[in-house]
Steps between C-alpha positions, in 0.01 A plus 500: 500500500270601265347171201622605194313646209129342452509630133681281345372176645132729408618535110457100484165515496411808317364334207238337740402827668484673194253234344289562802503914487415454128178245564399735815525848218281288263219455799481797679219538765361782662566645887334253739400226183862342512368177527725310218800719564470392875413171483852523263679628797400252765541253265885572407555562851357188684694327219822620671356380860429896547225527784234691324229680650204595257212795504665746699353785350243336296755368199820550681743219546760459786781299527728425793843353430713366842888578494735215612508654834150717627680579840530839431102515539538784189257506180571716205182536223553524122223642343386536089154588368320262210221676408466665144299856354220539253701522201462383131848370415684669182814280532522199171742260712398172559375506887260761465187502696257282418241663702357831306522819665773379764844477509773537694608806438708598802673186518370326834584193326869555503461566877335202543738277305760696698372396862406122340890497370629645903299215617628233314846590601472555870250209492830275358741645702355673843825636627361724770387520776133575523221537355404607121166640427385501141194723527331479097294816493178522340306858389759761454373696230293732662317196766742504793544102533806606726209673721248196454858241567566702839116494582509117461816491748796485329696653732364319791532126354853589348634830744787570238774724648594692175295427152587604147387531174614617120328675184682484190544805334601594140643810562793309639747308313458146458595300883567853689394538819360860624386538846506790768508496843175703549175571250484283248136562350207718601177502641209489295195703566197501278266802475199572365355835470075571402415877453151538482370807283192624262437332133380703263503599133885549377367820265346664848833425745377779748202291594733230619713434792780312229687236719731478214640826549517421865689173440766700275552688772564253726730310277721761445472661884563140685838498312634790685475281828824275352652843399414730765381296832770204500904584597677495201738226600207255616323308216097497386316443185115613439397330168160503372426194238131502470256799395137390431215790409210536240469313197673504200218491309360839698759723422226809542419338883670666801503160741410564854735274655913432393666204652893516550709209631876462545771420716759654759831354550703582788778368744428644867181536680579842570501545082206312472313677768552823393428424162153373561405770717619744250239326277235555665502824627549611053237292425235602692580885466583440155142372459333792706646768363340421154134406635568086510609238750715217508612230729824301504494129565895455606629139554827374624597228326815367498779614766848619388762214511788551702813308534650524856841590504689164634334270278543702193861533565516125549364433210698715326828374620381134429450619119776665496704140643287337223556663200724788542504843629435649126167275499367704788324804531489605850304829495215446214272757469152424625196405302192703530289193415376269771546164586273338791839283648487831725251380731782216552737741573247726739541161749837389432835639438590351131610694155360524140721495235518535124666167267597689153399342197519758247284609227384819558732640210260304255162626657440169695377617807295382837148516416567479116326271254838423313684425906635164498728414832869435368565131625888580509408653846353228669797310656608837631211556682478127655880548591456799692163387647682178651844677589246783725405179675845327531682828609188598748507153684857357470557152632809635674551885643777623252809556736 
């Protein structure tokens, strides 16, 4: 049979855990410069006799808790991200950053509270059978500290045999989970396009080669590739979010060169293939056919993050044992952001799934400068977190 619950014996010290996500929001740290927030983490965890394992992946932090039984030879990894973004904090309450022009702003420090507050309890009560790898993640936001973790080893000092991780996310209601069995977020590609043409004097245009005109054209012609190169059932986004020509304080100057840089979101490689190729091929006879050139500088960033099938479901169906079938969303619809846990997933089979925590209906969003992570949430996501490992390594098969 199954342990019961680990929520409620969780709830007991909620207070404590959020203390410690409150303290960890007021000193946020940048991707790979985690040093307090880590030295935090080993600290709580070799304070519960947790085997802790630091600098994998520069800042990261790994723990390793033993079941009552490790016969089964079996490891399952838990995995949250601490790091913070370059944000100046709008929010009046009383943990605010302390440290201008960073906050945490996507909530990493509700994941991390959420792993510490897994920890504790399987630490206390190790009914399983196996092994439970904390992995502490430094670098998400845009550094790939899951890449720089699995370059250090992870996998081959702790070979995990399924690994998971959550994001909160205020578009669901406060302790829903939302996962599906499949893409869960997409890859991230950066581009950045240069189109070379002829200055010249803005009253005398026909003396010019005008790479401004050339990089309208390309802004609106690269948005037929979504619209007329991808299957309308399959999924890609071509955004552009920077434009950088001339001076404002020339207005009569036609610039010679126009810089554009943005980003392409996709979910297959066939997608993502096709969409880059498409690129190039419009840019460069885009350029031509009005006198210029240009070159595209096209980097994959971030692969898409895909749950496989059998641990989603399992997940799923533990959630659903947890809190109840109408806490569950099965078949969320996919993210086009990113999220560098997929590397995890790229070497082992594992899922990704969303802890609800509301908010959205008031404007508080990921990435916002008024986002505050709702604490309510936190013994929701340590319960299912320790019930993944539990139900994954049972002390005894369930007859």
């Amino acid at each position: 049979m199954y342990p019961r619950s680990p929520l409620e014996s969780i709830r007991k010290f909620h207070n404590e855990l959020t203390l410690l996500r409150r303290d960890l929001h007021a000193n946020p740290e940048m991707g790979f410069k985690e040093l307090r927030t880590s030295g935090i983490v080993a600290g709580a965890l070799e304070a519960l006799g947790i085997e802790v394992h630091r600098g994998i992946g520069q800042t990261g932090v790994v723990g390793v808790i033993e079941g009552k039984k490790t016969d089964s030879g079996r490891m399952v990894g838990l995995r949250a991200d601490m790091d913070a973004l370059p944000i100046t904090e709008e929010n009046e309450m009383a943990h605010c950053s302390v440290q201008s022009g960073l906050m945490h702003a996507c909530g990493h420090d509700g994941h991390t509270a959420i792993l510490l507050g897994a920890a504790k309890y399987l630490a206390e009560n190790r009914n399983f059978n196996g092994k439970a790898v904390l992995i502490f993640q430094p670098a998400e936001e845009g550094l790939g500290g899951a890449k720089a973790m699995l370059s250090d080893g992870l996998f081959e000092k702790f070979p995990c045999d399924q690994i998971y991780a959550l994001h909160n996310w205020p578009a669901l209601p406060a302790g829903v989970i939302g996962i599906n069995p499949g893409p869960m977020m997409a890859a991230s590609d950066r581009f950045e396009i240069k189109i070379h043409g002829r200055g010249g004097h803005g009253a005398h245009p026909y003396q010019t080669i005008d790479p401004i005109i050339v990089a309208a054209q390309l802004i609106t012609a690269l948005q037929t590739i979504v619209s007329r190169n991808i299957h309308p059932v399959e999924s890609a986004v071509l955004s552009f979010g920077h434009i950088q020509a001339g001076s404002p304080a020339a207005p009569s100057v036609i610039p010679s060169h126009v810089t554009l840089i943005g980003t392409v979101r996709t979910f297959s490689d066939e997608v993502q293939k096709t969409v880059e190729s498409r690129m190039r091929k419009i840019i460069a006879s885009t350029a031509e056919a009005f006198g210029a050139t240009a070159e595209i500088n096209y980097q994959r960033q971030y692969p898409a993050t895909i749950n496989t099938n059998k641990e989603a479901n399992f997940l799923a169906d533990v959630a659903t044992e947890l809190f109840g079938a109408d806490h569950v969303v099965r078949d969320l619809i996919p993210s086009m952001g990113s999220e560098d846990f997929s590397y995890m997933l790229q070497q082992k089979p594992g899922a990704y799934f969303r802890l609800g925590q509301g908010g959205a209906e008031q404007g508080k969003l990921l990435h916002n400068p008024k986002f505050d992570f709702n604490d309510e949430v936190i013994p929701v996501g340590s319960a299912l977190f320790a019930a993944l490992v539990e139900r994954s390594m049972p002390l005894e098969q369930k007859q």
